[in-house]
C-alpha positions in Angstrom: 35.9 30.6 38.5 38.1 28.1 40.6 37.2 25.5 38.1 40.0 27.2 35.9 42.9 25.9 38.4 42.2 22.2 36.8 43.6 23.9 33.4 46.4 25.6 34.8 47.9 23.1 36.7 47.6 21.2 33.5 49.9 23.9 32.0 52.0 24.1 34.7 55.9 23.3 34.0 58.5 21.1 36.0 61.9 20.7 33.6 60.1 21.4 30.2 57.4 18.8 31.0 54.2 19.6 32.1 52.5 18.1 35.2 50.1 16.7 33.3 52.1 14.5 31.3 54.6 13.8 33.8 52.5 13.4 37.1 48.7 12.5 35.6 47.9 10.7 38.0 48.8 13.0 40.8 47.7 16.3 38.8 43.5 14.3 39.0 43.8 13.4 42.2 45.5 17.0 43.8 42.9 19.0 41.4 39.6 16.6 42.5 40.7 17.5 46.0 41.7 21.2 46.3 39.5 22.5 43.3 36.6 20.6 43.9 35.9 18.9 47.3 37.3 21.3 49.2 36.0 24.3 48.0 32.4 22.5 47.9 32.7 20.9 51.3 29.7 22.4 53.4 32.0 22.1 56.3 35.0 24.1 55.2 32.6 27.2 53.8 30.8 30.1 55.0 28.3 33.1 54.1 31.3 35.4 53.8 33.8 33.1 51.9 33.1 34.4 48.6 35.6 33.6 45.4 37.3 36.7 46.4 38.1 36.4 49.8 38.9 32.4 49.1 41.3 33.7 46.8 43.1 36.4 49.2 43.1 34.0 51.5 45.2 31.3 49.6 47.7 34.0 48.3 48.8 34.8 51.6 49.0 31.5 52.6 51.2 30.7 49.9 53.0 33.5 50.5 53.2 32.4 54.0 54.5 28.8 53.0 56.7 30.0 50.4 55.0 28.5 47.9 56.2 31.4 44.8 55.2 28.4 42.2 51.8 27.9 43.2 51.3 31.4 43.8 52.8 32.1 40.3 49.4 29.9 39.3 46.8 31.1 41.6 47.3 34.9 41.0 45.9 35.1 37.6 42.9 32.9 38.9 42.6 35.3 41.7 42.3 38.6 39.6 39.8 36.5 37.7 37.8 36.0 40.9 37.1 39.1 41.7 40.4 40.2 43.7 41.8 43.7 42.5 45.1 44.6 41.4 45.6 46.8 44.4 44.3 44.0 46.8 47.0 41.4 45.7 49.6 44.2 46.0 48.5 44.7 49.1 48.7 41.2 50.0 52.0 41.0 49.5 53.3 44.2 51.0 51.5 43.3 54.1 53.7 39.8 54.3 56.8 41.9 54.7 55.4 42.6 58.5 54.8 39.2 59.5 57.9 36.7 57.3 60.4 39.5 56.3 61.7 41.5 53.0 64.2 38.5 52.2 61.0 36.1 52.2 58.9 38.5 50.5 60.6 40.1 47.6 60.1 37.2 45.2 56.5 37.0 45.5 56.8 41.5 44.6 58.8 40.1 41.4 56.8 37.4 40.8 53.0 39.5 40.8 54.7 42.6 39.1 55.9 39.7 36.1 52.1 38.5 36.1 50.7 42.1 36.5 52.6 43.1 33.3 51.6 39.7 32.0 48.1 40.7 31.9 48.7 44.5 30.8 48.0 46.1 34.6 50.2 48.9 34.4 52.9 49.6 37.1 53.0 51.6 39.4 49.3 50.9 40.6 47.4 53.9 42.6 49.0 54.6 45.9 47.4 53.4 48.8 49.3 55.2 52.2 46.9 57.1 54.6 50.0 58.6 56.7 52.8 60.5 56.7 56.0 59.9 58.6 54.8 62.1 61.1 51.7 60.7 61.3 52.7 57.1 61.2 53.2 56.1 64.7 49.6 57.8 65.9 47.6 56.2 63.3 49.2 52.7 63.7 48.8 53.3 67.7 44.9 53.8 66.8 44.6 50.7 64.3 46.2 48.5 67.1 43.2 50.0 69.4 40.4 49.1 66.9 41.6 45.5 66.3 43.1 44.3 69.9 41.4 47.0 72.2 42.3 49.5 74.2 44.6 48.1 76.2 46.8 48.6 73.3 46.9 52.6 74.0 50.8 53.2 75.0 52.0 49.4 74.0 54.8 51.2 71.5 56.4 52.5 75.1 55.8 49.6 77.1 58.0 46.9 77.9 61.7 46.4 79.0 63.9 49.3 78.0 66.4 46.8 75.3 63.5 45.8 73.8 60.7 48.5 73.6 61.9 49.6 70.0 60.4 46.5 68.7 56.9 47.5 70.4 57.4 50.9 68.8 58.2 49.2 65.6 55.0 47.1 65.7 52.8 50.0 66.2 54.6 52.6 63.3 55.7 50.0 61.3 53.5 47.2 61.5 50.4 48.9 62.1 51.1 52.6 60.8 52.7 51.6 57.6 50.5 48.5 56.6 47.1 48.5 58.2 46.3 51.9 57.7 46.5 51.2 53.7 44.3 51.4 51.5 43.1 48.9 49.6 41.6 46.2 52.1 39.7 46.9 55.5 40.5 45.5 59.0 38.8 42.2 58.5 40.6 41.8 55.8 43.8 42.4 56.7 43.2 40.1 59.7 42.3 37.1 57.9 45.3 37.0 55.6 47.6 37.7 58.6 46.1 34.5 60.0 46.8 33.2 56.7 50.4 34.4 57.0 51.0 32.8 60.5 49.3 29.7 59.7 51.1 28.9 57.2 54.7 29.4 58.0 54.3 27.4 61.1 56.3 28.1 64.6 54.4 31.3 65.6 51.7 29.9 67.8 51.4 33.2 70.1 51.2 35.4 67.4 48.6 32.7 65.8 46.0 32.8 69.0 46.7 36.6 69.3 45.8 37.5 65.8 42.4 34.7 65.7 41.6 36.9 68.8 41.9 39.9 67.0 40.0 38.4 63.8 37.2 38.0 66.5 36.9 40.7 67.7 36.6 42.8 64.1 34.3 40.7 63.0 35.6 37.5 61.3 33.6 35.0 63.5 34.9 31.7 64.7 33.4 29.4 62.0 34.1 31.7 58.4 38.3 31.5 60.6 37.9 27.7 60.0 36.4 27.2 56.8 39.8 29.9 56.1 41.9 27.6 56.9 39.9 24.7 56.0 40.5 26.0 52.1 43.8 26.3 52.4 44.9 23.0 54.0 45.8 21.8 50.3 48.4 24.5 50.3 50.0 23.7 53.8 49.1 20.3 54.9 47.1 18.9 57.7 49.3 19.6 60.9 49.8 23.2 60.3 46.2 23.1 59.8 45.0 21.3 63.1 47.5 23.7 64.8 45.7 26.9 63.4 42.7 25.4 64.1 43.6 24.8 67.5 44.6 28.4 67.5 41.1 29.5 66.3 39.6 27.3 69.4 41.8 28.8 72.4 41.4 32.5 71.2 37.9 31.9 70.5 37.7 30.2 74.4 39.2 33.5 75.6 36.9 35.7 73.9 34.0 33.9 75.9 35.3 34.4 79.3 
């Protein structure tokens, strides 16, 4: 199905020109690389890297990177592969946690253009678990399953001027996003790593969330060949940082 990239980048257009007419050279040579070496490259796959989850994963980390042109690309390629409507929404709702509305709200535009594009009609289902009373309890719970218990009470934790943002993280972040439906834990943790990865500059965040990847499942070596597919998107030293990311949280899971 990824074969179908080498086409569309073909038909993709810089001032009324395509790529292909303006940049052949570059258009082989970027397609030979990302649409067939990498995603063929024994090293950079896994049991559980499917087209799908291949697929989530390089939308969030072109969401991440802020790449809205690319992403304008790979969506269509993405339903084709096997990830839902709701999924990619949910992909891009779950950015707004980790880069921000103001970064987000082009890539909303952008799938709902594609979406209607392709005849998915708008709204899609609704995915919310919670209510706003039950918000804050449920994202407490979902920070549990994926960091441990040492979460319990984190939302009322921490210096007084700042312990809103704790209780943010677990109503907002957790209670509003994760408890969606529409992808599982696992899920959700890979394309936060995605996220993080590929905006760069949030290294904490980076070895706390392999960690949690870890620890629901998403073993050390599918978290590489992750990343590994999407180093076309973000470049080699954002990659070598996540993947020295991956190594210390995996490190701390042994001890």
């Amino acid at each position: 199905m990824f074969d179908g990239l080498k086409n569309r980048m073909n038909r993709f257009w810089n001032d009324d020109r395509t790529l292909a007419e303006t940049d052949p050279e570059f258009v082989e040579l970027f397609s030979n690389f990302a649409y067939d070496e990498v995603i063929n490259e024994p090293g950079a796959n896994h049991p559980d890297l499917d087209d799908a989850t291949r697929a989530m994963a390089i939308l969030a980390t072109l969401v991440g990177c802020q790449g809205l042109d690319d992403y304008e690309l790979m969506l269509p390629v993405a339903l084709e592969s096997g990830v839902s409507p709701v999924q990619a929404k949910e992909i891009v709702y779950q950015a707004v946690a980790y880069l921000g509305f103001g970064r987000v709200l082009p890539f909303l535009k952008k799938t709902n253009e594609v979406f209607a594009a392709r005849n998915i009609a708008l709204p899609l289902a609704g995915q919310s678990t919670t209510t706003p009373e039950t918000r804050a309890e449920a994202g407490e719970q979902a920070q549990i399953d994926i960091f441990g218990e040492h979460m319990r009470g984190f939302a009322h934790s921490g210096p007084e001027e700042t312990r809103h943002i704790n209780k943010w993280l677990a109503d907002n972040c957790f209670g509003d996003y994760y408890t969606r439906g529409g992808l599982d834990h696992r899920q959700r943790e890979m394309i936060t790593l995605c996220y993080l990865a590929a905006q760069g500059g949030c290294e904490p965040q980076l070895v706390a969330h392999a960690g949690a990847n870890l620890r629901v499942g998403n073993e050390k070596t599918f978290l590489i060949a992750v990343v590994s597919q999407c180093m076309p998107y973000i470049g080699y030293p954002r990659t070598l940082n996540a993947i020295r990311c991956i190594n210390e949280a995996a490190a701390k899971s042994e001890r």
